[in-house]
C-alpha positions as CSV (number, residue, x, y, z in Angstrom):
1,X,-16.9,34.2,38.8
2,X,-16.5,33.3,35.3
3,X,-15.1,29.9,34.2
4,X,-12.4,29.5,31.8
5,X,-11.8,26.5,29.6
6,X,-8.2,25.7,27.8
7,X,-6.9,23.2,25.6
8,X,-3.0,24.2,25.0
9,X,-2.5,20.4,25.7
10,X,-1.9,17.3,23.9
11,X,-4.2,16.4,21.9
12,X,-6.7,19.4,22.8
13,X,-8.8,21.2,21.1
14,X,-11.8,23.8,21.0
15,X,-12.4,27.2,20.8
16,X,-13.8,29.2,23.3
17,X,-16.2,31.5,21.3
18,X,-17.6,33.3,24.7
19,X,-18.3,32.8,28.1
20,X,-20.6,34.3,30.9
21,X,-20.5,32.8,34.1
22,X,-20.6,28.8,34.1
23,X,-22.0,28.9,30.6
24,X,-19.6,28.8,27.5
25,X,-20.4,28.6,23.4
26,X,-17.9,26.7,22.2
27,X,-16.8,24.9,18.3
28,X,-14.2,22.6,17.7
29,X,-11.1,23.2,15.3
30,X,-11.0,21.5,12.1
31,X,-8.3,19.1,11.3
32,X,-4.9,21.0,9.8
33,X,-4.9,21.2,5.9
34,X,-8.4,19.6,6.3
35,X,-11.8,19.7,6.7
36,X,-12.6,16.9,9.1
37,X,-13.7,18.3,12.9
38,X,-15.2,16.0,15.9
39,X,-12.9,15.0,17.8
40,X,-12.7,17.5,21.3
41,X,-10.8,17.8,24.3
42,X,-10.9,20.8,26.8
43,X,-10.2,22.0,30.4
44,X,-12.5,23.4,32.4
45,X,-11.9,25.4,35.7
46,X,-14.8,26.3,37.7
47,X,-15.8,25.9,41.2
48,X,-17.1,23.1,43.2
49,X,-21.0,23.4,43.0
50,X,-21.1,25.2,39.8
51,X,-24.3,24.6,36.8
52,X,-21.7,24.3,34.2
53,X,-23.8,25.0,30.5
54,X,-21.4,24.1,27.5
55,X,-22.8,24.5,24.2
56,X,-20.4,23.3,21.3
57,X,-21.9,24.3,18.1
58,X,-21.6,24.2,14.0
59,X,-22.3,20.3,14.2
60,X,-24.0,19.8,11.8
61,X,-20.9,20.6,9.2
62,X,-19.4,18.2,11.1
63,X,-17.3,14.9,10.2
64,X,-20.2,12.5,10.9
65,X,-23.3,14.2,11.9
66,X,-25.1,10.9,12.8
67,X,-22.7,10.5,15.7
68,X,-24.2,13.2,17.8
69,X,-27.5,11.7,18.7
70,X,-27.2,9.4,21.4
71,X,-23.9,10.8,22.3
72,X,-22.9,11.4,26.0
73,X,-19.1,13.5,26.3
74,X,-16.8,12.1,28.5
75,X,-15.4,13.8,31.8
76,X,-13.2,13.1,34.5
77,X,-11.5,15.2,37.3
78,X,-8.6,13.5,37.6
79,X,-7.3,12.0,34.0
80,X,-7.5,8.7,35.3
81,X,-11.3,7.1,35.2
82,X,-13.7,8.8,33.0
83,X,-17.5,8.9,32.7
84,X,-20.4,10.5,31.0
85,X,-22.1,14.0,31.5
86,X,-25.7,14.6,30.7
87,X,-25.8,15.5,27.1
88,X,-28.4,16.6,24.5
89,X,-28.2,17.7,20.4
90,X,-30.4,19.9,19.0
91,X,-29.7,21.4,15.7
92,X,-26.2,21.5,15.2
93,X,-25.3,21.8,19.2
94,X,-24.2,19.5,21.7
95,X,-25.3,21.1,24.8
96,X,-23.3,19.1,28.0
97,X,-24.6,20.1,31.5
98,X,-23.0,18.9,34.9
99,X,-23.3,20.3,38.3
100,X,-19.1,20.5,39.1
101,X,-17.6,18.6,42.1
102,X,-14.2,20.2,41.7
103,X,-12.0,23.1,40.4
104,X,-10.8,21.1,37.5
105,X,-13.0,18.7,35.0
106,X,-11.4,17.8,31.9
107,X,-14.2,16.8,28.9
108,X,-13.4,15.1,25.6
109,X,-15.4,13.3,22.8
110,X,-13.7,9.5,24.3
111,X,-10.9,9.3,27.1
112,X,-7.9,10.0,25.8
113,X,-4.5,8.3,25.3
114,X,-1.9,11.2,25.3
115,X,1.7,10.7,23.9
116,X,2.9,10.6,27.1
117,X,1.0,7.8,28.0
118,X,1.9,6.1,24.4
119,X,5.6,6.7,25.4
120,X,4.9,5.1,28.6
121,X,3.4,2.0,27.3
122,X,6.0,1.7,24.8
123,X,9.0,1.7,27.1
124,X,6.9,-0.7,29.6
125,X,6.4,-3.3,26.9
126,X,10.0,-2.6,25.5
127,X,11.3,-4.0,29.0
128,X,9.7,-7.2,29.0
129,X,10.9,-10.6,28.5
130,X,11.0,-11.5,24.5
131,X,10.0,-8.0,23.4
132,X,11.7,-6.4,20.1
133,X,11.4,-3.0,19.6
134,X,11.5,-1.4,16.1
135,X,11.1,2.2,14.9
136,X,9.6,2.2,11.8
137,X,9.9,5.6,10.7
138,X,9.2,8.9,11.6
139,X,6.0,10.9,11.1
140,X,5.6,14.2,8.9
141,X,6.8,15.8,12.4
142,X,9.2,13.6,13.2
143,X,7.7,11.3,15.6
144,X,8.3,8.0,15.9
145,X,6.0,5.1,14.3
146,X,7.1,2.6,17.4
147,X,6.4,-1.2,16.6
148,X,6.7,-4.2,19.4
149,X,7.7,-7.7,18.4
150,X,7.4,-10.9,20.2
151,X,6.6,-14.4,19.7
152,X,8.5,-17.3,18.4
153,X,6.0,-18.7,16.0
154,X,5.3,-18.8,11.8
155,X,2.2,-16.8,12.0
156,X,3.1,-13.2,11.1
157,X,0.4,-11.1,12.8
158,X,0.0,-7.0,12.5
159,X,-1.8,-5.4,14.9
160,X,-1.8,-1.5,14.3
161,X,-4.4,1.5,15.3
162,X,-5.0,5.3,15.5
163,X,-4.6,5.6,12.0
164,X,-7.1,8.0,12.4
165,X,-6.1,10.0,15.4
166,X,-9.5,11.2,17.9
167,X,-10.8,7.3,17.9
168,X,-8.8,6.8,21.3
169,X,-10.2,3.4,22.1
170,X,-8.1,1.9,19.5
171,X,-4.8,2.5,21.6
172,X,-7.2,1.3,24.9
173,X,-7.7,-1.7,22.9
174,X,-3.7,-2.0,22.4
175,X,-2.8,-1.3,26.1
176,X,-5.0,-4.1,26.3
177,X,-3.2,-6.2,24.1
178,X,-0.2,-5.6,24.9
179,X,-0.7,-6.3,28.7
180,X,-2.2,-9.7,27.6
181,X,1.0,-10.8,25.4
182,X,3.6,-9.6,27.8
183,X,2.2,-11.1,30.8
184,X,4.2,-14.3,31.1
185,X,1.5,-16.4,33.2
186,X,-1.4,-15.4,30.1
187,X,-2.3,-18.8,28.8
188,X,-3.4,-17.6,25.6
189,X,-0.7,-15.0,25.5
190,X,1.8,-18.0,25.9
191,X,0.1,-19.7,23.4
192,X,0.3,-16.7,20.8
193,X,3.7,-15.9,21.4
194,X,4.4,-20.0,20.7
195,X,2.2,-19.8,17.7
196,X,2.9,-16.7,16.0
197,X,5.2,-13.5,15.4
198,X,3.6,-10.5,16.6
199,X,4.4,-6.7,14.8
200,X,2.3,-4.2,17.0
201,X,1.9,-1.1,16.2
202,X,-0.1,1.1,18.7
203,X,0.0,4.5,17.0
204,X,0.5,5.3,13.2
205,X,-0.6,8.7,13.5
206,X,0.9,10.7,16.6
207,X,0.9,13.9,14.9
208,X,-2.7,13.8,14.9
209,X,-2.7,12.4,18.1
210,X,-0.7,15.2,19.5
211,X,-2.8,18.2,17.5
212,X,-6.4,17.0,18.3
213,X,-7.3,15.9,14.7
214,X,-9.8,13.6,14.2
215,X,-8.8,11.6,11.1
216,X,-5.8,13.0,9.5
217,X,-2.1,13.5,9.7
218,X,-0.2,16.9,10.1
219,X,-0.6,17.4,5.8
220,X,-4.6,16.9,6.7
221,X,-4.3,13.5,4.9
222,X,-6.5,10.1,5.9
223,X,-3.8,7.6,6.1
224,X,-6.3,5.2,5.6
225,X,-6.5,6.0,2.1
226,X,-3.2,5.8,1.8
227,X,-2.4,2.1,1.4
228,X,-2.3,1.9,-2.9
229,X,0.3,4.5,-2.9
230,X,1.8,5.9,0.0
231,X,4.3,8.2,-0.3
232,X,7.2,10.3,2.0
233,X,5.5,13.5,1.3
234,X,2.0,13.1,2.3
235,X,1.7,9.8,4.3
236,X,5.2,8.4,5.7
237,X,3.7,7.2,8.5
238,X,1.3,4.5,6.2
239,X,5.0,3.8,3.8
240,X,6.8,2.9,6.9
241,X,4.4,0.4,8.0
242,X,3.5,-1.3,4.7
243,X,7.3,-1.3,4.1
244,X,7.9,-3.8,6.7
245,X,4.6,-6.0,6.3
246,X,6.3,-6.1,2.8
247,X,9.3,-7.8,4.7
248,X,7.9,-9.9,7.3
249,X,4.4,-10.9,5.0
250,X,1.1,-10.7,6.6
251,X,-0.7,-13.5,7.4
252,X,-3.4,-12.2,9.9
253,X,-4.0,-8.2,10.5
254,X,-6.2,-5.9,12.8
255,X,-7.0,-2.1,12.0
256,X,-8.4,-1.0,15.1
257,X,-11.0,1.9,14.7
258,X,-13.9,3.5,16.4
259,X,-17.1,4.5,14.9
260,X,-19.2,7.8,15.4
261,X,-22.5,6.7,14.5
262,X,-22.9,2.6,15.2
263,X,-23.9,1.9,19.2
264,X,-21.9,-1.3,18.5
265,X,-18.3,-3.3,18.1
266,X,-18.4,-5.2,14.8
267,X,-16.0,-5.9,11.6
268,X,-15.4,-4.7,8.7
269,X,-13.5,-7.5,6.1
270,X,-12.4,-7.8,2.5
271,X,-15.2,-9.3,0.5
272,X,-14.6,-7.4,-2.1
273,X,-11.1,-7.6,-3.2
274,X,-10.4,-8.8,-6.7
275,X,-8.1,-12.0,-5.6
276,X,-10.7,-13.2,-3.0
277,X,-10.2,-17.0,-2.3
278,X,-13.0,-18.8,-0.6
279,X,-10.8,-20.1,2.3
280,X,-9.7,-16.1,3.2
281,X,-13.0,-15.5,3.7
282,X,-13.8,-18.6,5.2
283,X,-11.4,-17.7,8.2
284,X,-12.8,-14.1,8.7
285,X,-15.9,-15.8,8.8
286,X,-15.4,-18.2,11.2
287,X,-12.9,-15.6,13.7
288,X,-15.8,-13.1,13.4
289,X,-18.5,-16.0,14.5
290,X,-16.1,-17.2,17.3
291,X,-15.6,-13.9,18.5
292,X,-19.3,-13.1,18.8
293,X,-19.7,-15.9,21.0
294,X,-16.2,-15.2,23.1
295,X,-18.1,-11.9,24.6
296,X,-21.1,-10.2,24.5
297,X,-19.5,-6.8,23.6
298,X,-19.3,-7.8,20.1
299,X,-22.2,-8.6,17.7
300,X,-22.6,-9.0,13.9
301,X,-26.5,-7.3,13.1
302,X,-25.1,-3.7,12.8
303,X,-21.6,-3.1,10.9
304,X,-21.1,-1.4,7.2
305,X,-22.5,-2.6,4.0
306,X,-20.4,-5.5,2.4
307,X,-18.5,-4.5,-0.9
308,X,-19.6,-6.0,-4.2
309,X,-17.2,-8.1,-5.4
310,X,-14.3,-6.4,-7.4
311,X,-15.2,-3.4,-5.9
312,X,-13.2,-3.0,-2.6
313,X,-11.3,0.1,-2.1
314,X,-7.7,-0.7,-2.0
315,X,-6.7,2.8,-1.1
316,X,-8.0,1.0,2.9
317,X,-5.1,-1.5,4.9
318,X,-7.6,-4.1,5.6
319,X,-8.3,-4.6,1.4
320,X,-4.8,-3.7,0.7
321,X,-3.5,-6.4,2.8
322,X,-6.2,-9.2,1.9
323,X,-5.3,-8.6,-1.6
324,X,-1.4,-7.8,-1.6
325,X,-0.5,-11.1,1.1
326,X,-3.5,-13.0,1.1
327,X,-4.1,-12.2,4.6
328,X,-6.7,-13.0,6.6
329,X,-6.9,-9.0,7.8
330,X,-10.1,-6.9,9.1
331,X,-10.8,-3.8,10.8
332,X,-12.5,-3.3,14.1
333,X,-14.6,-0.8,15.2
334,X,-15.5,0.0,18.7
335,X,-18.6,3.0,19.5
336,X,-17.7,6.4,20.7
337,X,-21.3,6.4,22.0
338,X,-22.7,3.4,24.2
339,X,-22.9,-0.3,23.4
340,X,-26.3,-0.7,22.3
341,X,-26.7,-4.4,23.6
342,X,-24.7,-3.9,27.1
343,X,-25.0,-0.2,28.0
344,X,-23.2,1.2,31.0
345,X,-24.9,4.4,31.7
346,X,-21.8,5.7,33.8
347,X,-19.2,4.7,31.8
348,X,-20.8,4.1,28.4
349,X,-17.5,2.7,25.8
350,X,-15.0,3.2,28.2
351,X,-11.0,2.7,28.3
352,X,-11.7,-0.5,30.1
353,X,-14.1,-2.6,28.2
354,X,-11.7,-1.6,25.1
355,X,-8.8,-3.2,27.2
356,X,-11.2,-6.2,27.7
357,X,-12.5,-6.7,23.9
358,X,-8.7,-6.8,23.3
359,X,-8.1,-10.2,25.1
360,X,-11.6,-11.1,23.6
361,X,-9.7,-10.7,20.0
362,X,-6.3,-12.3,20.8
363,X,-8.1,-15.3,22.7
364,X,-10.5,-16.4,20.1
365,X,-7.3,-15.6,17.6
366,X,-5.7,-18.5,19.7
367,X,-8.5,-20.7,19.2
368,X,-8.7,-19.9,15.5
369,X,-4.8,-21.1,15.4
């Protein structure tokens, strides 16, 4: 019996170029109007006991090369708790290999967070006790950019992720959050909600979410290079959002992001922004050494290069922010491969540990306040 892998879903995507028995040669569709491709998420249905060979090829043209080596894909059979599958990269193909335990085993590049899930954490946190909810605006396809608000305090904090679509873990990471904040026995959520206002915005891109992109929107833009100048045409979904920091100010902000290549959670600030004042970077300093020492998922040796000064890119939120409100704003990245200092050779990064690093953030945000 041949397999047969699908990925008509949300957020799905790969293209079955042949199959012959429990082996397949696969490649993964590009972003629309773009060409960024990494991100997969397929269906496979096989029998139990089956040597399942999946090669997914033309890598190497791929978004970020660097992130295949030392990759394991995720799998699980029943959508719920995901692990790694023995994987190898040669070349320009990932070749995955399992021995199946069911008729069903769904594989992606990180465990998802569908829409439906979004829409279920939305309306969850929309119920509870002190909770605002806003839409924003509405996405190229008409989605809606769904914002949270809570807390009583001065402090305006924006937390926001997906901007770019396939890095999953950053709407982990808000689930996470969100659980934290609206739990009404959380001593630091108490705390926060006392201390500071909270805008939250879980997903800014759920077109991309829903198509299987990687980085870009449904006009194949990276709204993360949208923040000098966005516009209704190309990036409503990054116009929305900076609209109402416009209204509410920013004092602190967090752009939550994965990372193909780094084994590691670090930050990325705004060194290089043309206004920099020495007490800004002071406190990203000092939230980024607190952090480090709140849990030992997160470390400061491997991260990106720091930008000369002058020379940030203000196209990005975190600079765009730093230098339009003075905010103390940063962008964290989790791994799509395995936490070089803590690895979890089941689990590698998993849904959990991005749900933990979450309450890591907010508590040590507390601390900072």
């Amino acid at each position: 019996m041949t397999i047969s892998i699908n990925a008509a879903f949300d957020s799905g995507n790969i293209v079955v170029e042949s199959l012959a028995g429990t082996s397949a040669r696969l490649s993964i569709r590009k972003d629309r109007e773009s060409d960024f491709f990494q991100w997969f998420h397929f269906r496979v249905a096989c029998a139990a006991g089956d040597a399942l060979d999946l090669a997914i090829t033309g890598l190497a043209d791929s978004a970020y090369p660097d992130g295949w080596p030392g990759y394991a894909a995720c799998a699980s059979y029943d959508r719920e708790h995901w692990f790694r599958l023995d994987t190898s990269y040669d070349a320009g193909t990932l070749t995955i290999r399992h021995t199946a335990e069911g008729p069903l085993l769904w594989i992606a590049y990180f465990a998802p967070y569908s829409m439906e899930r979004h829409h279920d954490l939305i309306a969850s946190a929309a119920e509870c006790e002190g909770v605002a909810y806003r839409c924003l605006g509405t996405s190229l396809e008409g989605q809606p950019i769904d914002c949270l608000e809570m807390g009583e305090g001065p402090v305006q904090v924006w937390l926001y992720a997906r901007q770019h679509p396939g890095e999953s873990m950053a709407e982990w990471w808000m689930e996470g959050a969100l659980d934290m904040l609206t739990d009404p026995a959380d001593p630091h959520g108490r705390s926060l909600r006392r201390k500071c206002r909270f805008h939250i915005v879980p997903n800014m891109n759920p077109d991309g979410s829903r198509r299987g992109h990687l980085r870009t929107n449904h006009a194949g833009v990276n709204l993360n290079r949208e923040w000098h100048a966005p516009s209704a045409e190309r990036s409503p979904e990054v116009l929305c959002v900076r609209n109402a920091m416009d209204e509410s100010g920013v004092d602190w902000a967090m752009d939550v992001h994965g990372d193909e290549a780094i084994p590691a959670v670090f930050l990325a600030g705004f060194e290089g922004i043309p206004s920099l004042k020495p007490e800004q970077q002071e406190k990203f300093l000092a939230f980024q050494a607190a952090l480090a020492a709140a849990t030992p998922d997160f470390q400061t040796e491997l991260g990106y290069e720091s930008s000369a000064p002058g020379q940030a890119n203000l196209s990005m939120s975190t600079t765009q922010l730093a230098e339009r409100h003075g905010a103390v704003s940063m962008t964290i990245e989790m791994p799509f491969k395995d936490n070089r200092d803590l690895p979890d050779p089941v689990q590698g990064w998993s849904p959990d540990r991005s749900k933990l690093l979450a309450r890591a953030c907010l508590e040590t945000l507390d601390r900072m306040l």
